[in-house]
PAZAPA-4460 file (N, C-alpha, C; in steps of 0.05 Angstrom, whole numbers, plus 32768, in hexadecimal, padded with zeros to 4 digits):
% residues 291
    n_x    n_y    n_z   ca_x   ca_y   ca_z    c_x    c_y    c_z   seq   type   mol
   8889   877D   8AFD   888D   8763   8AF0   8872   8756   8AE9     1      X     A
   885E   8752   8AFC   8846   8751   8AF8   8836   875B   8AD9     2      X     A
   883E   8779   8AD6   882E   878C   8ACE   8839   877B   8AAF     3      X     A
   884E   877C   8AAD   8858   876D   8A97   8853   8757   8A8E     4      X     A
   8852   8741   8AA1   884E   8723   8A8E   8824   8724   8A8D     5      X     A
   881C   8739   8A99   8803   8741   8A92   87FF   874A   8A71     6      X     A
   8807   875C   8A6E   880D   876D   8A55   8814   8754   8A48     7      X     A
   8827   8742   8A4A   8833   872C   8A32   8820   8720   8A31     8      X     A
   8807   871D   8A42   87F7   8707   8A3D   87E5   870E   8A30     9      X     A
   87DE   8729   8A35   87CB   8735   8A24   87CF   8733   8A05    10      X     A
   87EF   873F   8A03   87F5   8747   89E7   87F3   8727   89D5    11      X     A
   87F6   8710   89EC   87FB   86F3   89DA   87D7   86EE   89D1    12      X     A
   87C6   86F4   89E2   87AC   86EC   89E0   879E   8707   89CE    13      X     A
   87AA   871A   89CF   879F   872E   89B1   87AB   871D   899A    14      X     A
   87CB   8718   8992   87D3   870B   897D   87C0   86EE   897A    15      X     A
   87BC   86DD   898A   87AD   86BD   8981   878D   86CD   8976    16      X     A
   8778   86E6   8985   8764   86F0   897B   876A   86F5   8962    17      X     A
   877F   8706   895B   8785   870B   893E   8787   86F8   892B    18      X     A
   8790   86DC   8936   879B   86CE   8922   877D   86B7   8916    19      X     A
   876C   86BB   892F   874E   86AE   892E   874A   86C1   891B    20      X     A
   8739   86E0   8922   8735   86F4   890A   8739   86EA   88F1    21      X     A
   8751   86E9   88E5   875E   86E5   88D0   8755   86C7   88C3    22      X     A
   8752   86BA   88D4   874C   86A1   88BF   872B   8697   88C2    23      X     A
   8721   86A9   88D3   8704   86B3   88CC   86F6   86C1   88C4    24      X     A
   8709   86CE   88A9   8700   86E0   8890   8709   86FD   8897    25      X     A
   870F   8708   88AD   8710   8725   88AA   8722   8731   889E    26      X     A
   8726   8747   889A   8741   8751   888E   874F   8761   889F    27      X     A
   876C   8764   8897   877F   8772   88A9   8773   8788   88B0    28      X     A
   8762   8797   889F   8755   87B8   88A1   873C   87B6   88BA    29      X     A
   8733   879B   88BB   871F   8797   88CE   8728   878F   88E6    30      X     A
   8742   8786   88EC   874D   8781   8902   875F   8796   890C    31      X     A
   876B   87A8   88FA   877F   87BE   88FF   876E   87D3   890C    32      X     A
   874A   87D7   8904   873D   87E4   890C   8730   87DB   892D    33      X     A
   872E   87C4   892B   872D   87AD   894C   8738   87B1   895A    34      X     A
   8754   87B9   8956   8767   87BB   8971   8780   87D5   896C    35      X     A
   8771   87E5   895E   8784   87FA   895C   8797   87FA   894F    36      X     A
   87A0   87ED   893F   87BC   87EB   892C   87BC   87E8   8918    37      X     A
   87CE   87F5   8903   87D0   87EE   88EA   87CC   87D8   88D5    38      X     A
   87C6   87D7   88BB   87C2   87C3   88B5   87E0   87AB   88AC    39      X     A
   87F9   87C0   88B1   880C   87B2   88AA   8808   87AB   88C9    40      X     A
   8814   87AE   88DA   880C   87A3   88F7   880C   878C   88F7    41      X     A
   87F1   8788   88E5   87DF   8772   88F3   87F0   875C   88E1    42      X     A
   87E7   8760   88C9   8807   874F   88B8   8816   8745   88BD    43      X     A
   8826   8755   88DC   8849   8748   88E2   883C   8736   88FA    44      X     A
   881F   873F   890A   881D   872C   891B   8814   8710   8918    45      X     A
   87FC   8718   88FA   87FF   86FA   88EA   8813   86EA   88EA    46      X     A
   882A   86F1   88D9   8843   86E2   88D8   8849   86DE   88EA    47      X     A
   884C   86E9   88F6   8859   86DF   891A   8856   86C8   8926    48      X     A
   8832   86C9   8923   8824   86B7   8935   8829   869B   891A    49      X     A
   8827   869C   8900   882C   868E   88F3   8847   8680   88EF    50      X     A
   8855   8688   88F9   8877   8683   8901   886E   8674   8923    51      X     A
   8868   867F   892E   8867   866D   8944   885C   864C   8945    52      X     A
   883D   864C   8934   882F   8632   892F   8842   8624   8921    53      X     A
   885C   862A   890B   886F   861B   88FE   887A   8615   8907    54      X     A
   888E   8618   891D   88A5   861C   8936   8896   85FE   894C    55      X     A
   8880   860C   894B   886F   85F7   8962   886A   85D3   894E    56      X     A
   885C   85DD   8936   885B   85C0   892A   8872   85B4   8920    57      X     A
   8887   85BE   891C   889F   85B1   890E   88B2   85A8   892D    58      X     A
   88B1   85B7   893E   88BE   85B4   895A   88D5   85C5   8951    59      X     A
   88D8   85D8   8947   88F1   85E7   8942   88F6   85FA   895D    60      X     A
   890D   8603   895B   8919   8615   8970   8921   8631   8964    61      X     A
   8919   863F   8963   8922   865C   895D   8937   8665   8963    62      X     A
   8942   8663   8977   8961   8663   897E   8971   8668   8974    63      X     A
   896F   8648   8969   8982   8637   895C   8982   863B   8938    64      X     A
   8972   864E   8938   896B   8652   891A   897F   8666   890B    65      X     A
   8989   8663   88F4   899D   867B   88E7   898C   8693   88D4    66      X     A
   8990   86A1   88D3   897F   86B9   88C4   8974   86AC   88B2    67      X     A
   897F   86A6   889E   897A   8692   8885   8961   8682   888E    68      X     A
   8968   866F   889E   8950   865F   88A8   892F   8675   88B8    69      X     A
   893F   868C   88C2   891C   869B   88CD   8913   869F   88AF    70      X     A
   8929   86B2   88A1   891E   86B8   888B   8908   86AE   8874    71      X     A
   8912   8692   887B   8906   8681   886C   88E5   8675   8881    72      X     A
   88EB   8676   8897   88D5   866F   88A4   88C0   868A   88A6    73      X     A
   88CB   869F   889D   88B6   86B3   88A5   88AA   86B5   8886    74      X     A
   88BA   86AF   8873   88AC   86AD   8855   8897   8698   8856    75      X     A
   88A1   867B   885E   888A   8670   8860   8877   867A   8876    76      X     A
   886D   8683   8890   885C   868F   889D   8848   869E   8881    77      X     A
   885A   86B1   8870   884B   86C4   885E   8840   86B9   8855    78      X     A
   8849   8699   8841   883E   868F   882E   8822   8681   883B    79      X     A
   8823   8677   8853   880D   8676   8864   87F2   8687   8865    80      X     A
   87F9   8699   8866   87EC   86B5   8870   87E1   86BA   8851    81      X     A
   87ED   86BB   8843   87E6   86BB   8824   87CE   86AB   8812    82      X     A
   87DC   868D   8820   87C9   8677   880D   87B2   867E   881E    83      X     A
   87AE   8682   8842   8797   8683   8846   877E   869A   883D    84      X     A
   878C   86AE   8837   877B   86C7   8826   8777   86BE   8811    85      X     A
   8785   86B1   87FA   877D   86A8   87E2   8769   8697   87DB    86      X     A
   8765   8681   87F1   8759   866A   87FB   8737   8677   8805    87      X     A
   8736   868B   8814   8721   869D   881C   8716   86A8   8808    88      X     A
   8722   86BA   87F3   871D   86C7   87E2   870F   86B8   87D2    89      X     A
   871A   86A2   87CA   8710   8690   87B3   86F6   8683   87C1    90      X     A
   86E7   867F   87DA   86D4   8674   87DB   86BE   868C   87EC    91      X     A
   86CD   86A3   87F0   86B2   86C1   87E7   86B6   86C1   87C9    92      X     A
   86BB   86BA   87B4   86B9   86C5   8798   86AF   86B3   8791    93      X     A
   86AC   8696   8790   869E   8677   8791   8678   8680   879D    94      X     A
   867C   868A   87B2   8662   8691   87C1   8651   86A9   87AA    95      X     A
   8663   86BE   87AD   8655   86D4   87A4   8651   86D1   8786    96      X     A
   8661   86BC   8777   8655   86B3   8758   8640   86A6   875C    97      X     A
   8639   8693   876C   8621   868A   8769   8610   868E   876A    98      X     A
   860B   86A1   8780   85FF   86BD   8790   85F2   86CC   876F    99      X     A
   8604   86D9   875C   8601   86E5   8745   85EC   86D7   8730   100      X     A
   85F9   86B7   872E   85E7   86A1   8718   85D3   8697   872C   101      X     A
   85CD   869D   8737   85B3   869E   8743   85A1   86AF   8737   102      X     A
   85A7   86C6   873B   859E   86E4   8738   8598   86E5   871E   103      X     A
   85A3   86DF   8711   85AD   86DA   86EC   8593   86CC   86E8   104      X     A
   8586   86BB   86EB   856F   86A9   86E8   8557   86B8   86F0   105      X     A
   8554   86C4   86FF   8548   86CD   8703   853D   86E8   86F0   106      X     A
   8550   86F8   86E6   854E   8715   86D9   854F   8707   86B8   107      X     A
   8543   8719   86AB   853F   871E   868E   8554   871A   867F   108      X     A
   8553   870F   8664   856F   870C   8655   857C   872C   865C   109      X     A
   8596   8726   8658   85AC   8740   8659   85A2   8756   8640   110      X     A
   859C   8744   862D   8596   875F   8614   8587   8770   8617   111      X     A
   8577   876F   8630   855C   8780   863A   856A   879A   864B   112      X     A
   8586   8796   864E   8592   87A7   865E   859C   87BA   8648   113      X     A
   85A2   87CE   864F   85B4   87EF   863F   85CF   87E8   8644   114      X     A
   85D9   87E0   8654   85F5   87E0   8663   85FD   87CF   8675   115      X     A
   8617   87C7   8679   8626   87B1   868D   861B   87BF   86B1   116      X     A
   861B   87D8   86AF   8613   87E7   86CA   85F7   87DA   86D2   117      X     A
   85E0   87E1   86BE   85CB   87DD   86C2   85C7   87C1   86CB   118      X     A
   85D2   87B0   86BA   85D1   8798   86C2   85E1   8786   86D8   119      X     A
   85F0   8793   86DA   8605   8791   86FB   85F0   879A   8714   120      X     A
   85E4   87BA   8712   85D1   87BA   872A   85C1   87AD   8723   121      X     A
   85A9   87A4   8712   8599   878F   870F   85A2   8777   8726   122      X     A
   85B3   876C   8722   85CA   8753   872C   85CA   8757   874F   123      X     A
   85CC   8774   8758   85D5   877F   876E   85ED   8779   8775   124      X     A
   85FE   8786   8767   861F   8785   8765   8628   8796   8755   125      X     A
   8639   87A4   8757   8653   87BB   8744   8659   87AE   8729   126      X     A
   8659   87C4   871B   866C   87B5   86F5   867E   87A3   8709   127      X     A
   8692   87AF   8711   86AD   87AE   8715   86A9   878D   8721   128      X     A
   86A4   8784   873C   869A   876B   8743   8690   875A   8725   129      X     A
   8677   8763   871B   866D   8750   8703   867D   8749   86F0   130      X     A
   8697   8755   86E9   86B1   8758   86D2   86B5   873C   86E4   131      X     A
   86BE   8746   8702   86DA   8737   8709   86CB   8716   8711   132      X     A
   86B3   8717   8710   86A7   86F8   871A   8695   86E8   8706   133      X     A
   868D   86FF   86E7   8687   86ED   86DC   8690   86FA   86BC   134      X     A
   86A9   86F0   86B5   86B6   8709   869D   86AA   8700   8685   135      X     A
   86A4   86EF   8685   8696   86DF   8665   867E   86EC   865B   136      X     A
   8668   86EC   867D   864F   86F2   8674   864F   8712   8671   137      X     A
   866D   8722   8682   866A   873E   8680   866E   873C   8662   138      X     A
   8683   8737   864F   868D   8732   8632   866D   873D   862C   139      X     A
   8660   8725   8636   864B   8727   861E   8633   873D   861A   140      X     A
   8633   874A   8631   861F   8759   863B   8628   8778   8634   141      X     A
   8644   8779   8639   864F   8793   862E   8659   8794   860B   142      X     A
   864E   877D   8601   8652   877C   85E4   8632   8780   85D6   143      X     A
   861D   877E   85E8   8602   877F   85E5   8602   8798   85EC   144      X     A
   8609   879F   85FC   85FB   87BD   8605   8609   87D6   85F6   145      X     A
   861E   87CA   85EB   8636   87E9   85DA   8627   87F2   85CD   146      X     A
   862D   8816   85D6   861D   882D   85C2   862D   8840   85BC   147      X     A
   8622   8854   85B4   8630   8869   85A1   8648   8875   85C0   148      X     A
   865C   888C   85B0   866B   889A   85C7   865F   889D   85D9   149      X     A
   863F   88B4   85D6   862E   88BC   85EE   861C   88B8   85E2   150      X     A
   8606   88B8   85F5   85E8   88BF   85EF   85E2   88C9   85D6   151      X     A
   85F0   88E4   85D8   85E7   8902   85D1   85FF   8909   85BB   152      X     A
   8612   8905   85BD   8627   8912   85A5   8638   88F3   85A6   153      X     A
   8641   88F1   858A   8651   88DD   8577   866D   88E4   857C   154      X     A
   8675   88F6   8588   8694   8901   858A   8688   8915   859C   155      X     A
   86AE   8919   85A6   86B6   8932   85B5   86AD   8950   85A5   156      X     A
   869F   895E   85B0   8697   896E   85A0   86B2   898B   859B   157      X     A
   86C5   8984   85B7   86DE   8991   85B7   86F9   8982   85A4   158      X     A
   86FF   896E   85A7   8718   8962   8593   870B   894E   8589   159      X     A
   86ED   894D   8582   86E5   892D   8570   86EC   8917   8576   160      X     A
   86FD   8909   8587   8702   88F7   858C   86E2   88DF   8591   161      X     A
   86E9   88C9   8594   86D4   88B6   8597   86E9   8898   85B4   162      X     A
   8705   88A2   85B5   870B   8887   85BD   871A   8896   85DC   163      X     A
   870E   88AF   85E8   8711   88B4   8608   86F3   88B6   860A   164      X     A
   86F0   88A4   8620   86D6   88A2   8633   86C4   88C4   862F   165      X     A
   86AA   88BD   862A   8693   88DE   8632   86A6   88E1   8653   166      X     A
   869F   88FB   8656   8696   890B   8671   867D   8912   8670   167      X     A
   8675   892A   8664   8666   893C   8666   865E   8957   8650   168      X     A
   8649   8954   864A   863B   896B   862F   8651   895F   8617   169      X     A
   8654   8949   8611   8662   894C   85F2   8680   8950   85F6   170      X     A
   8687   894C   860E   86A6   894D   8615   86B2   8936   8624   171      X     A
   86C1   8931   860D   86D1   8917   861C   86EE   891F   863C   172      X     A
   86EE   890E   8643   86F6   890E   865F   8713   8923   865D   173      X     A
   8723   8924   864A   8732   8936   8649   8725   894D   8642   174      X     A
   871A   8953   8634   8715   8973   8627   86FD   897A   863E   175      X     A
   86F7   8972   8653   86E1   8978   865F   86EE   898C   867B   176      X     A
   8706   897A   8682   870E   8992   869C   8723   89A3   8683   177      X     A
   8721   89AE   866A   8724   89C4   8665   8712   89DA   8661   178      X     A
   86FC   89C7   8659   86E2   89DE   8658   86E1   89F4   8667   179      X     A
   86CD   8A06   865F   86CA   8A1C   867B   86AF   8A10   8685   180      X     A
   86A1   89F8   8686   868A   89F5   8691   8694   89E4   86AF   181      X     A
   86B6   89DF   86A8   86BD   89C6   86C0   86CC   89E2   86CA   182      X     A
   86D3   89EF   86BF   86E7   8A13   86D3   86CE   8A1C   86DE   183      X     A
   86B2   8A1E   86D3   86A4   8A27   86EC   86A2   8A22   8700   184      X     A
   8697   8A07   86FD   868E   89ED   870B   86AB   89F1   872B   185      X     A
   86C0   89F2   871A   86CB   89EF   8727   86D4   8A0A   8741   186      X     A
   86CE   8A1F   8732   86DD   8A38   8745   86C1   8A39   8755   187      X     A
   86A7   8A2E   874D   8691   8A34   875A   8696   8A25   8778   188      X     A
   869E   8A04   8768   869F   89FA   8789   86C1   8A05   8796   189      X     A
   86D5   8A11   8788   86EB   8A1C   8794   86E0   8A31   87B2   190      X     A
   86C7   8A48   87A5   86B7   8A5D   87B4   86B3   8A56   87CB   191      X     A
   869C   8A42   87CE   868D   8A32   87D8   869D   8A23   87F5   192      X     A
   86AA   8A20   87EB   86BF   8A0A   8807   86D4   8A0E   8806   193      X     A
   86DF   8A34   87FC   86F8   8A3F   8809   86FE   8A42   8823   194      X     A
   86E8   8A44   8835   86F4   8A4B   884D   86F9   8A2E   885C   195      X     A
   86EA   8A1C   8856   86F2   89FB   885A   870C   89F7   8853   196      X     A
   8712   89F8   883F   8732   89F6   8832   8744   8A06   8845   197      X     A
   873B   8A22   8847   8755   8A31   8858   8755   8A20   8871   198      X     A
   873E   8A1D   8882   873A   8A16   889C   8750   89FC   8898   199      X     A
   874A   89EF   8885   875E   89CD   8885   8779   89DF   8881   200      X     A
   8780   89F3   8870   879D   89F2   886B   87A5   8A00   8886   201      X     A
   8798   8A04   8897   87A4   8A21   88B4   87A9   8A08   88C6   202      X     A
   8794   89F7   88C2   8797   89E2   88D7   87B8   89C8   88D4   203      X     A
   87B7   89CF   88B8   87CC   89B6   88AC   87E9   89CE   88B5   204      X     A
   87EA   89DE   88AB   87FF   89F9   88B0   8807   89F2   88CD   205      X     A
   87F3   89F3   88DB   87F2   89F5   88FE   8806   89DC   8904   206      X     A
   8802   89CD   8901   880A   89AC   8908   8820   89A7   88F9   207      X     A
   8820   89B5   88D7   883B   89A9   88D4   8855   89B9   88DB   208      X     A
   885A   89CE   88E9   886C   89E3   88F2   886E   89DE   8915   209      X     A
   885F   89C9   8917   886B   89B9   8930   8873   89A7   8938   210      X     A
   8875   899E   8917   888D   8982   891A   88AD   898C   8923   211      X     A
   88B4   8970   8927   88CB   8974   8931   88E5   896F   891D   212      X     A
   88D6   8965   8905   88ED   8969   88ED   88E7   897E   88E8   213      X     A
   88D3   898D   88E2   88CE   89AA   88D2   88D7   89BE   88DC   214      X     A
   88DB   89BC   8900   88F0   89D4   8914   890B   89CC   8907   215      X     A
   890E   89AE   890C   892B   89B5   88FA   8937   89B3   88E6   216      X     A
   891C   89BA   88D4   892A   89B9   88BD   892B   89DC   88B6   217      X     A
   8919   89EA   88C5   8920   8A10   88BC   8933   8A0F   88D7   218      X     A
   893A   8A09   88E5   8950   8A05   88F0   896A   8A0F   88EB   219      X     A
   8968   89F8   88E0   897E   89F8   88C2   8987   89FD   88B3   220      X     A
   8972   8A0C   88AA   8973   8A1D   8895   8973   8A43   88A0   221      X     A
   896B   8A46   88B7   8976   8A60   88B7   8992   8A57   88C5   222      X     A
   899C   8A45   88CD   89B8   8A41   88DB   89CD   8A49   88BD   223      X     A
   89C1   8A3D   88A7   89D2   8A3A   888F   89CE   8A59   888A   224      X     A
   89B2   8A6E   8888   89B1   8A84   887B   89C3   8AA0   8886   225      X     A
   89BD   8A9E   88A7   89CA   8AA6   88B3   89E8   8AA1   88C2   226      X     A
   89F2   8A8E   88C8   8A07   8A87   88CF   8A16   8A72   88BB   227      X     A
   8A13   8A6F   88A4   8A23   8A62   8895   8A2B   8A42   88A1   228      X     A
   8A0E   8A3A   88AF   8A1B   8A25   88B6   8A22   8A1E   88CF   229      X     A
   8A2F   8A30   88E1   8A3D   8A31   88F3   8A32   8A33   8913   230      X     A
   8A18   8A3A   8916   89FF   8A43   892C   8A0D   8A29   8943   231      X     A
   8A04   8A14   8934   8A00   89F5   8948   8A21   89F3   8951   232      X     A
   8A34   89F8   8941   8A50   89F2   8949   8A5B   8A03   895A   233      X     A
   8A4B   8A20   895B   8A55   8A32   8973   8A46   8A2D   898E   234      X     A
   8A2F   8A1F   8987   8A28   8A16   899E   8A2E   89F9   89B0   235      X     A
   8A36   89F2   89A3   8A4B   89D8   89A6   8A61   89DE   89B9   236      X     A
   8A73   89F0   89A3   8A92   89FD   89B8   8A86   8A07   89D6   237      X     A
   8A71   8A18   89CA   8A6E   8A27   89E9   8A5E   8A13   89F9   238      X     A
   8A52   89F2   89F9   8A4A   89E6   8A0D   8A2D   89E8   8A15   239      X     A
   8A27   89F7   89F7   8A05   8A00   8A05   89FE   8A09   8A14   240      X     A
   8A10   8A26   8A1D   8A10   8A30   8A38   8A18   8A54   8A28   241      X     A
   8A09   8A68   8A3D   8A14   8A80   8A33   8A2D   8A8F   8A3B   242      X     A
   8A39   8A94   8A2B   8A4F   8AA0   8A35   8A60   8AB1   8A46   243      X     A
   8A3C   8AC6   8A4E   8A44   8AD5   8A63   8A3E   8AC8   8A7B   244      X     A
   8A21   8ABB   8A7D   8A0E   8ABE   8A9B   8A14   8A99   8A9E   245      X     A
   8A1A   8A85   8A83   8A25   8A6B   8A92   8A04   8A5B   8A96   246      X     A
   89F2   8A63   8A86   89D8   8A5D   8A80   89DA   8A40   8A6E   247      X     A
   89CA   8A2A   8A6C   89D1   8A1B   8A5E   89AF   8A1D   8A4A   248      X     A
   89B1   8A11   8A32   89A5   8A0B   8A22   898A   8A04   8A32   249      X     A
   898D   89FC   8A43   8970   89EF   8A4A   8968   8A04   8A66   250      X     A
   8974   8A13   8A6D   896C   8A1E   8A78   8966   8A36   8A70   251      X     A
   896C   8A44   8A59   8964   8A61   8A4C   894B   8A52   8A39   252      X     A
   893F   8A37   8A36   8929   8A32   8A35   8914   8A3B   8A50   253      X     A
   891C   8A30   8A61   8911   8A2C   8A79   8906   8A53   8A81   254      X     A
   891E   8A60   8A85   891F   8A80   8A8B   8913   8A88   8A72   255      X     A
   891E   8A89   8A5A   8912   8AA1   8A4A   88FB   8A8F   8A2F   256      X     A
   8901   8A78   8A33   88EA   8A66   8A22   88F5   8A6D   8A07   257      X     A
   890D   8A68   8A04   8915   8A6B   89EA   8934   8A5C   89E6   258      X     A
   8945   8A59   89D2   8957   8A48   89CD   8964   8A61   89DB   259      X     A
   8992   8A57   89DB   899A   8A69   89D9   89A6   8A7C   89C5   260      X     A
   89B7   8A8E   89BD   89B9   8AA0   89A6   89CE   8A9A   89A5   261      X     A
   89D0   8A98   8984   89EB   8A9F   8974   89F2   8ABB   896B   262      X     A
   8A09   8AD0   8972   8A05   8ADE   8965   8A25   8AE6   895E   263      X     A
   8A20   8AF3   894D   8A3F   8B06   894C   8A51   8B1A   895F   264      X     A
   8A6B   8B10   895A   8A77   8B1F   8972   8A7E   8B3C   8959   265      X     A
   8A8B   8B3C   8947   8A8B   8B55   8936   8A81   8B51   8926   266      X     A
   8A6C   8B69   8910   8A68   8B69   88F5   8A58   8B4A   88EE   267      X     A
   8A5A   8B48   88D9   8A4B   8B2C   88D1   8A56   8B18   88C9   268      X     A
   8A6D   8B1A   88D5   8A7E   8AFA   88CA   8A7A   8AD9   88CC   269      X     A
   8A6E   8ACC   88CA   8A63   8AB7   88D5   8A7E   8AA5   88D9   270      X     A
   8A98   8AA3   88DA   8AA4   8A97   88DF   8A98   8A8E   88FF   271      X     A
   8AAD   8A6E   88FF   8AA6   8A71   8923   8AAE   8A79   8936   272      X     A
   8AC1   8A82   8930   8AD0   8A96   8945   8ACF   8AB5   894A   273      X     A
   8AB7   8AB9   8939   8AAB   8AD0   893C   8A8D   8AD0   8949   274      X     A
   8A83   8AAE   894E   8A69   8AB6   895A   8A67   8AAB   897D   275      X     A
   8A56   8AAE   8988   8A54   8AAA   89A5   8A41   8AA0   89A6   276      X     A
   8A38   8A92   89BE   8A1D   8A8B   89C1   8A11   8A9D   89DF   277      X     A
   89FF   8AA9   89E5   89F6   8AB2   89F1   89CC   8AB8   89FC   278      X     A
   89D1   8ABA   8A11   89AE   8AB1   8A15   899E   8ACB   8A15   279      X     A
   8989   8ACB   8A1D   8974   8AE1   8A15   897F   8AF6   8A24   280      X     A
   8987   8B01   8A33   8987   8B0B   8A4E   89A5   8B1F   8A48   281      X     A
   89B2   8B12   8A41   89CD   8B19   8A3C   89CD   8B1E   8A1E   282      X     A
   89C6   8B18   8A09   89C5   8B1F   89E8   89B5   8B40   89F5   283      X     A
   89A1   8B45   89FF   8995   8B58   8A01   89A6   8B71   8A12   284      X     A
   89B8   8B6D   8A19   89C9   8B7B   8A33   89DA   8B88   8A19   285      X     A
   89E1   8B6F   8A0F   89FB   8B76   89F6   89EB   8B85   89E1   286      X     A
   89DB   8B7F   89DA   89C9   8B98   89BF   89CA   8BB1   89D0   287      X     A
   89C4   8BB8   89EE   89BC   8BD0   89F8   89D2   8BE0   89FE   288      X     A
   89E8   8BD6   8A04   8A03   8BD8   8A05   8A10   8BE0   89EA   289      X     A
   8A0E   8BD4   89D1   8A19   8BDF   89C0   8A0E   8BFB   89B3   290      X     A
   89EC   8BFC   89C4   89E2   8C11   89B8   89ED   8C31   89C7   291      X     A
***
């Protein structure tokens, strides 16, 4: 009893750490990695704890509450959980623009740049960031810096095109993994880190043929190839027990480390009244016997 309202106290004082975390900027991926759990996890314990602070400030009773009513109280918890990421977000993207027009003052007009890239590391920040924090000045910088398709060729030198992105030598991004310069490229590194590849597929092979859907799902499928179905229902009738020696299922694990046998009493009829169930010991008596 002890050991328990221990454990509850723990688990209440990990949830209130989590719920500090969270409204002290971290993210679910930084806290899921903190205490071992997923990032949805951490999500339902947000809400939780955010359902509780509502319950506590309104004086409500959970009890007494109808589905309808959690439902609605755990939507607002979300919308909680929500505005405060939005609320965060907007004053790191407040910070880190200013952070940028700072930087901006400092560096050379934009026209001195080749490209939105060049001028993004200039900045010390990604295109992708400089698009999303300052889109006007990207507008203008990627309308200053536009140049031909490539460097080096005006078109695809394979289908002429001009409006799919370069790759590589005069080949736009489609015609390039047809080339034979990307089939080298490629069987060279295929060579190279085949036995890496096998090693991952022997290891993945290994692990997935010891699941416990994958036993029963060829299971199943030789029950269907060989017995039409019928394997699991004769072992049913007979009780999971063999028919001569009175062995049960778990004990012809135990003795011979194997299930027990279905087999035919004549010829190959798979009806069920033609099959038996029988264990290692006795299937083997009966093959030597008929021989």
């Amino acid at each position: 009893m002890i050991l328990i309202e221990l454990t509850m106290i723990n688990i209440q004082e990990r949830n209130n750490i989590i719920l500090k975390m969270y409204n002290n900027g971290d993210t679910f991926e930084i806290i899921g990695k903190t205490f071992n759990i997923s990032r949805s996890r951490a999500q339902q314990i947000l809400i939780k704890q955010e359902e509780q602070k509502i319950l506590k400030e309104y004086n409500f009773d959970i009890a007494l509450m109808s589905k309808e009513e959690k439902k609605l109280l755990q939507l607002a918890a979300s919308e909680e959980i929500r505005e405060t990421y939005l609320k965060r977000n907007k004053e790191k993207h407040e910070k880190e623009k200013d952070a940028l027009l700072k930087k901006i003052d400092e560096l050379p007009d934009y026209s001195n740049f080749i490209s939105t890239g060049k001028y993004a590391k200039a900045l010390g920040t990604s295109s992708s960031k400089f698009k999303a924090l300052l889109p006007e000045l990207y507008k203008k910088v990627l309308n200053k810096t536009k140049r031909k398709w490539s460097w080096h060729y005006d078109k695809c030198r394979s289908c002429g095109t001009t409006a799919i992105k370069h790759r590589s030598s005069g080949l736009c991004e489609k015609c390039y993994t047809k080339s034979d310069d990307f089939k080298n490229i490629a069987e060279s590194s295929r060579l190279r880190n085949k036995h890496k590849w096998k090693k991952r597929e022997d290891e993945y092979r290994k692990e997935y043929y010891q699941r416990d859907e994958v036993k029963e799902k060829f299971k199943r499928m030789h029950d269907l190839r060989n017995f039409d179905g019928n394997r699991e229902k004769a072992l049913v009738r007979d009780a999971y027990k063999c028919v001569k020696c009175g062995i049960t299922q778990k004990g012809s694990y135990k003795k011979y480390k194997r299930d027990l046998y279905v087999v035919h009493i004549a010829g190959n009829d798979n009806r069920l009244n033609n099959l038996v169930s029988l264990c290692r010991g006795c299937h083997v008596r009966k093959i030597l016997k008929e021989k």
